[in-house]
C-alpha positions in Angstrom: 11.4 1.2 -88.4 12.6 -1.9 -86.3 12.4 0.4 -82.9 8.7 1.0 -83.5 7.9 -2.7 -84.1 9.8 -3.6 -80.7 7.4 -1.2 -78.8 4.1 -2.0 -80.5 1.1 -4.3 -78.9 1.9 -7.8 -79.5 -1.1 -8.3 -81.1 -0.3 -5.6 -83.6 3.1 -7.9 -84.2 5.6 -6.2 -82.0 7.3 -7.0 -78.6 5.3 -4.8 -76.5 8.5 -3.7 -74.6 8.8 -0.6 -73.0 10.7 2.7 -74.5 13.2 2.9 -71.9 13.3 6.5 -71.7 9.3 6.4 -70.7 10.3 3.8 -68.1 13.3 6.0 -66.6 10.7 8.7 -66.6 8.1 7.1 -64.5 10.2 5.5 -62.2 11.6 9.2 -61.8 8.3 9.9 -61.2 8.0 8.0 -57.9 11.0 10.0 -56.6 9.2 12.8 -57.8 6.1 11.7 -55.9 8.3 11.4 -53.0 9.7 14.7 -52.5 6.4 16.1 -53.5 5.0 14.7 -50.6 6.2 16.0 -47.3 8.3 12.2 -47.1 10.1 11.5 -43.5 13.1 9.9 -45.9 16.7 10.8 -45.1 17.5 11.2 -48.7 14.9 13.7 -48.8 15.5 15.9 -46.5 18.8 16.1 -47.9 18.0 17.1 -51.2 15.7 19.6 -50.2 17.7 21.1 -48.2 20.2 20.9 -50.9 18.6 22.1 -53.8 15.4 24.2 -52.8 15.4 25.3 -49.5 11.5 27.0 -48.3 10.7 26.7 -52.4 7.8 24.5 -53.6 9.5 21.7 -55.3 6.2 21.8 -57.7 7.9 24.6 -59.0 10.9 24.6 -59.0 13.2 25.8 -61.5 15.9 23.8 -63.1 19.4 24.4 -61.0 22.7 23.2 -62.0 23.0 19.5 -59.3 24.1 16.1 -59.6 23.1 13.7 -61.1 20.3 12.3 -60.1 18.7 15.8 -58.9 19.3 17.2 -62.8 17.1 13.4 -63.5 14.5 14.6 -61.0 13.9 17.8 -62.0 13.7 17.1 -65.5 10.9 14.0 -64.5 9.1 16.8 -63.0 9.2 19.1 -66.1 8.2 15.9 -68.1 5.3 14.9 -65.5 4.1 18.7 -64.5 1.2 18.8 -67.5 0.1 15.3 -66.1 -0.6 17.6 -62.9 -3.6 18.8 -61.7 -4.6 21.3 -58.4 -7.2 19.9 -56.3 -9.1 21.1 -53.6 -9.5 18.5 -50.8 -10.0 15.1 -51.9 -10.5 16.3 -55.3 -14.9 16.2 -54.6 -14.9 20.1 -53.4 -16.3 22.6 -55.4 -14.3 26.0 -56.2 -16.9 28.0 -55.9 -19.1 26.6 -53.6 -16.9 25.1 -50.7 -15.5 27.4 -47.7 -11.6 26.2 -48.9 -10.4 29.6 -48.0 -11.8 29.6 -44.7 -13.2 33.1 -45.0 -16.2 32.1 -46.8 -18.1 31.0 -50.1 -17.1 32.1 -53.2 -20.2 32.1 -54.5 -23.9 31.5 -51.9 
């Protein structure tokens, strides 16, 4: 198929040029990234305040919006199994770190 010889390695005879809807998808992803993190960013605060309110955009469900919200939301459903829940900077242990602040899990 010519499409899969446009995206392969160059060294493997192809183009090595970028599926366009993977692009779209990461670049999404910055937005993403963006609302994710608390950002001081007017356009922002407007669509949380449109579109999800006191929710947790993590997860959020899929609501009818413009757009550029519907492309957002679906970058998030594309980019949510890349997620991962860490405590702290990602070196803290469950079990063994007072992350709860009432105590160990385990002593």
């Amino acid at each position: 198929m010519a499409g899969n010889k446009i995206t392969k390695n160059k060294k493997l005879g192809g183009l090595e040029i970028r599926k366009a809807g993977d692009a779209n998808t990461s670049l999404l992803g910055k937005l993403v990234w963006s609302i994710h993190q608390i950002c001081d960013s007017l356009w922002v605060h407007v669509l949380k305040r449109k579109y999800i309110n006191d929710e947790v955009f993590h997860n959020t469900n899929k609501k009818p919006g413009s757009v550029t919200w519907n492309a957002i939301i679906n970058a998030l459903f594309s980019l949510r199994e890349g997620f991962e829940l860490q405590l702290g900077d990602g070196n803290c242990s469950f079990w063994y770190t007072n992350w709860s602040c009432i105590g160990k899990l385990v002593e």
